[in-house]
SEVOPA-216137 format. One record per residue (C-alpha): residue in one letter; x negated, y, z negated. Coordinates in steps of 0.5 Angstrom, whole numbers, plus 2048, in hexadecimal, padded with zeros to 3 digits. Each point is the difference from the previous one (the first is absolute). Layout:
<sites>
aXYZ ...
</sites>
This chain:
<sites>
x800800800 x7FE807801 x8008067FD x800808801 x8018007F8 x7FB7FB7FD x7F97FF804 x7FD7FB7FB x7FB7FE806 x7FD8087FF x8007FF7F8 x7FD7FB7FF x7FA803805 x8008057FC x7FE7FD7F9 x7FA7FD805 x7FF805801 x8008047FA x7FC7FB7FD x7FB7FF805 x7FF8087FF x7FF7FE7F8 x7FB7FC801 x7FD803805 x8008067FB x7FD7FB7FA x7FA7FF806 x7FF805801 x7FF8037F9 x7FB7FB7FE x7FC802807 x8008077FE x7FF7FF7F9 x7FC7F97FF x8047FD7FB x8057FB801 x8038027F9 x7FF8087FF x8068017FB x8047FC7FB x805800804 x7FD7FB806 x7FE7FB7FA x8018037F9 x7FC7FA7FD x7FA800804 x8018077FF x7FF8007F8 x7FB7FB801 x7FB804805 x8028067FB x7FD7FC7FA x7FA7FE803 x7FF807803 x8008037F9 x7FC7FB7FE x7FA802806 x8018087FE x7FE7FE7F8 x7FA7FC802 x7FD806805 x8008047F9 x7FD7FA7FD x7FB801805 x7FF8077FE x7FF7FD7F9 x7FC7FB801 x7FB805805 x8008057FA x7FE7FB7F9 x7FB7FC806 x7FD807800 x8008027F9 x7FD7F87FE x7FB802806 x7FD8057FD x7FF7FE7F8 x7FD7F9803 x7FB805805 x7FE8037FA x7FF7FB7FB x7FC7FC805 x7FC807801 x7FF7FF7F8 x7FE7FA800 x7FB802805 x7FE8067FB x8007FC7FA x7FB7FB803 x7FB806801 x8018027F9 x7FE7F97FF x7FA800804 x7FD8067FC x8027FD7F9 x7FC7FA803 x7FC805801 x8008037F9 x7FD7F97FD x7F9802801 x7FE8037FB x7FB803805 x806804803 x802806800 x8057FE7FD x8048087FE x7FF801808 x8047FA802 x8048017FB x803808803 x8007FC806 x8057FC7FD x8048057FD x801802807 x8027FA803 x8058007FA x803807801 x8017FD809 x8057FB7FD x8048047FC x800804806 x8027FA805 x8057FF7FA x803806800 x800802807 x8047F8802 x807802800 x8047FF806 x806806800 x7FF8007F8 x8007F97FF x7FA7FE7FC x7FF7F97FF x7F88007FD x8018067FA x8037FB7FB x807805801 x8057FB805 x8007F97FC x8037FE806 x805802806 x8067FC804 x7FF801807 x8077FE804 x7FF7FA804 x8067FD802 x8088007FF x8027F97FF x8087FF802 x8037F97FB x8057FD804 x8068037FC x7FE807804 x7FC8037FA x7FA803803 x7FA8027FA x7F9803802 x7FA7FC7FD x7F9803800 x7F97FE7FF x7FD8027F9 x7F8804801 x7FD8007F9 x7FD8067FF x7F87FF7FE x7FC8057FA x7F9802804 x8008077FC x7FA8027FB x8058037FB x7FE8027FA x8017FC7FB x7F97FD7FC x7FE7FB7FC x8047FD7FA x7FD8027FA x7FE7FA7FB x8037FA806 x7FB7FB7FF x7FE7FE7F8 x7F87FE803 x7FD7FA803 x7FA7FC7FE x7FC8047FD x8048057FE x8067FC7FD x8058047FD x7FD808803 x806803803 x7FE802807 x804803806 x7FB7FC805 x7FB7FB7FF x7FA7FC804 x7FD7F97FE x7FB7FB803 x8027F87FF x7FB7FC800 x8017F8803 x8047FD7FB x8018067FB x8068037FE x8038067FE x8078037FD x805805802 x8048037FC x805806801 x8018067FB x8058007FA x7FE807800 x801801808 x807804802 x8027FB805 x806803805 x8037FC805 x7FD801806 x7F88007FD x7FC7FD805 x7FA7FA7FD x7FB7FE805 x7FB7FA7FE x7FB7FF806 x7FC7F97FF x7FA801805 x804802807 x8067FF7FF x8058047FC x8077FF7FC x8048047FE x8078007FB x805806800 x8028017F8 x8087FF801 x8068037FC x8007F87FD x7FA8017FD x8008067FB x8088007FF x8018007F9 x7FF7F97FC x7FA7FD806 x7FA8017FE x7FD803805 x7F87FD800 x8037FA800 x804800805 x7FC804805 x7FA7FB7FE x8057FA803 x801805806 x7F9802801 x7FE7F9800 x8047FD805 x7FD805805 x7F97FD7FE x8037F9802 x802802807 x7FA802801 x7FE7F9801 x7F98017FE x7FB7FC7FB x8018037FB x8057FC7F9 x8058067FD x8047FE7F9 x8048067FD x8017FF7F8 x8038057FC x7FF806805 x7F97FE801 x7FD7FD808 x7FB7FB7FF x7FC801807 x7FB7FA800 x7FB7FF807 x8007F9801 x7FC802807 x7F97FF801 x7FF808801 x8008057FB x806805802 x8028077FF x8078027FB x803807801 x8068037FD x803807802 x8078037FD x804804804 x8068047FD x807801803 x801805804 x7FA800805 x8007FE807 x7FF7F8803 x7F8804800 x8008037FB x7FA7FD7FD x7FC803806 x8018077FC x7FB7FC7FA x7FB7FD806 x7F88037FD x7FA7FC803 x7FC8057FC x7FD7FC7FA x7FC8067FE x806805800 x8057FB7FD x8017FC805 x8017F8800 x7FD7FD807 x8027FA7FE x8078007FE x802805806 x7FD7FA804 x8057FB7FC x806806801 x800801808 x8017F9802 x8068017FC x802806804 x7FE7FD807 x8057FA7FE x8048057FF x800804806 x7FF7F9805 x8067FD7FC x805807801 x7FD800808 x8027F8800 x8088027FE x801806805 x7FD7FC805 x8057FA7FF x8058057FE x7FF803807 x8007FA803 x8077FE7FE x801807802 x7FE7FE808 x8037FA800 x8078027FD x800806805 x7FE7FB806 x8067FB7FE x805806800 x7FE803807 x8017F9802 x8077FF7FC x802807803 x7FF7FD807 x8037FA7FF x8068037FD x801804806 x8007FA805 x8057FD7FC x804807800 x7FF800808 x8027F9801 x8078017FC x802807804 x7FB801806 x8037FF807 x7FD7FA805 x7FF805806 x8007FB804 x8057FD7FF x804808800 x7FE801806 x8027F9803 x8068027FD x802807802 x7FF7FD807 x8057FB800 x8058057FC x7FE805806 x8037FA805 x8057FE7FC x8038097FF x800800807 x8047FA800 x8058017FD x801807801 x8017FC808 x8057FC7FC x8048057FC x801804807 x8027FA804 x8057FF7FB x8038097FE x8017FD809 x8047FB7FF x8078047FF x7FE804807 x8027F9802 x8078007FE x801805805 x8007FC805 x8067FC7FE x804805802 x7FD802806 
</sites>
């Protein structure tokens, strides 16, 4: 049956018609655009999905921005330390010097305070945009290193911890009455001391009932070459500890880790030291009070026997230092290692983010534009159909003809 009132041929060339022009139009949004899913409404869930990571990746370029500032701040207090070691090593060389009692030993001993007064300078001048992790005044600092989202969607940052480490002379001196004696001289009180230790001989440390120990009292006893150092604690002079006993256990405990030839008992606050080597050994006790730097031994450095100085004991000191100085550039550089590798990964985690991004909303261009041709053929096809069809009435014309 025809109709002149009801052209079903035509409307349903027009809805092809209407369609193939949607998507003709999606086509060409995702070639002009580059995304297959530009907006929430051509996929509302890969949308959210492609937000979620893009967020993530413009957190991570300012972790960038964080991990490029705190490697700097980690590079420059390593820089300096191991630029102190080097300058701790020639004070060394003229203490050695010292040793000869031929030497002119008040000379090398000005060229040692000139060398202690550079490293103030180097741990000064180590600060990066403000931060000075050598000075002793940052005990730490976090530097941003990632954002951690859980599976719930909750996104927490974590950060890399870089210890800062004390180079600074300070001004702190020694702790009056630190030490009750050794040897010969049990039972004086002394800030410092110096003991020669025969093959088999044996010598008793004990530490002041006079002294005022205050937490943060560095002990340092150097047997031969090597050096132990205990950090006087809260524990150790809190009210109902009796602190020369305490210290003796903790003091003595380092001489252990030393692992040298040498029997070490504590009883009653008292050290025993017997040399079970073949070599006589030398015994150096050095105080320092609370308050000075990481190197504040330095400031009592004096080679100068004739100007009471005691070349001896400074040479059983600076090995303390240099270990100091070496073991604070080892842990910015391990810090500053972490550092690298934490920034490498998030460069790469960056990229990979944005591939996932890209493969849930970018468009195939291949595929679009293979797409757009055949739209095109099937647009001036159907365009054909639906004039063929709006002529159909014309043919009832000749009906009545």
């Amino acid at each position: 049956m025809s109709s002149i009132l009801t052209n079903s041929s035509a409307m349903v060339a027009l809805q092809t018609l209407t369609q193939i022009n949607k998507n003709l139009g999606v086509t060409q949004g995702q070639i002009s655009t580059g995304k297959k899913v530009d907006t929430a409404r051509d996929n509302a869930s890969v949308w959210a999905i492609s937000q979620t990571m893009q967020s993530d990746v413009d957190g991570f370029k300012g972790i960038n921005d964080a991990l490029a500032t705190g490697g700097a701040a980690v590079a420059v207090a390593r820089t300096a330390s191991e630029s102190i070691t080097g300058l701790l090593g020639q004070i060394k060389s003229k203490i050695v010097a010292a040793q000869d009692p031929s030497a002119s030993q008040s000379k090398l001993q000005t060229d040692i305070s000139e060398l202690i007064g550079q490293i103030g300078s180097v741990v000064a001048a180590a600060q990066f945009n403000g931060l000075n992790l050598v000075n002793g005044t940052n005990a730490s600092v976090d530097v941003l290193a990632s954002l951690d989202r859980a599976s719930d969607g909750s996104v927490s940052a974590s950060s890399i911890t870089v210890s800062g480490q004390d180079l600074s002379i300070g001004s702190g001196g020694a702790i009056t009455n630190a030490f009750t004696g050794s040897g010969g001289t049990t039972g004086a009180n002394a800030e410092n001391f110096s003991e020669t230790l025969d093959a088999a001989a044996t010598v008793d440390i004990g530490f002041g009932a006079n002294a005022d120990y205050t937490a943060g009292d560095k002990l340092t006893i150097s047997i031969g070459d090597r050096t132990a150092t205990y950090t006087v604690t809260t524990e150790d002079v809190a009210v109902g500890n009796v602190a020369a006993e305490t210290i003796a256990v903790g003091v003595a405990d380092a001489i252990r880790g030393l692992g040298l030839t040498v029997n070490t008992t504590v009883d009653a606050g008292v050290i025993t030291l017997t040399n079970d080597g073949a070599d006589a050994i030398t015994v150096v006790g050095n105080s320092l009070e609370a308050g000075a730097g990481g190197l504040g031994a330095l400031s009592t450095l004096n080679v100068d026997n004739g100007g009471g100085g005691n070349a001896a004991a400074a040479l059983a000191a600076i090995e303390g230092l240099i270990q100091t100085s070496i073991d604070a550039a080892a842990a910015f550089g391990s810090s500053q290692a972490r550092i690298d590798n934490q920034s490498e990964f998030v460069s790469k985690l960056t990229d990979s983010l944005k591939t996932g991004i890209g493969a849930l909303v970018d468009a195939d261009m291949e595929e679009a534009s293979a797409r757009l041709q055949a739209l095109q053929v099937q647009q001036q096809l159907a365009t054909q159909s639906l004039s063929i069809a709006n002529q159909a009435p014309q043919n009832i014309l000749s009906l009545f003809r």
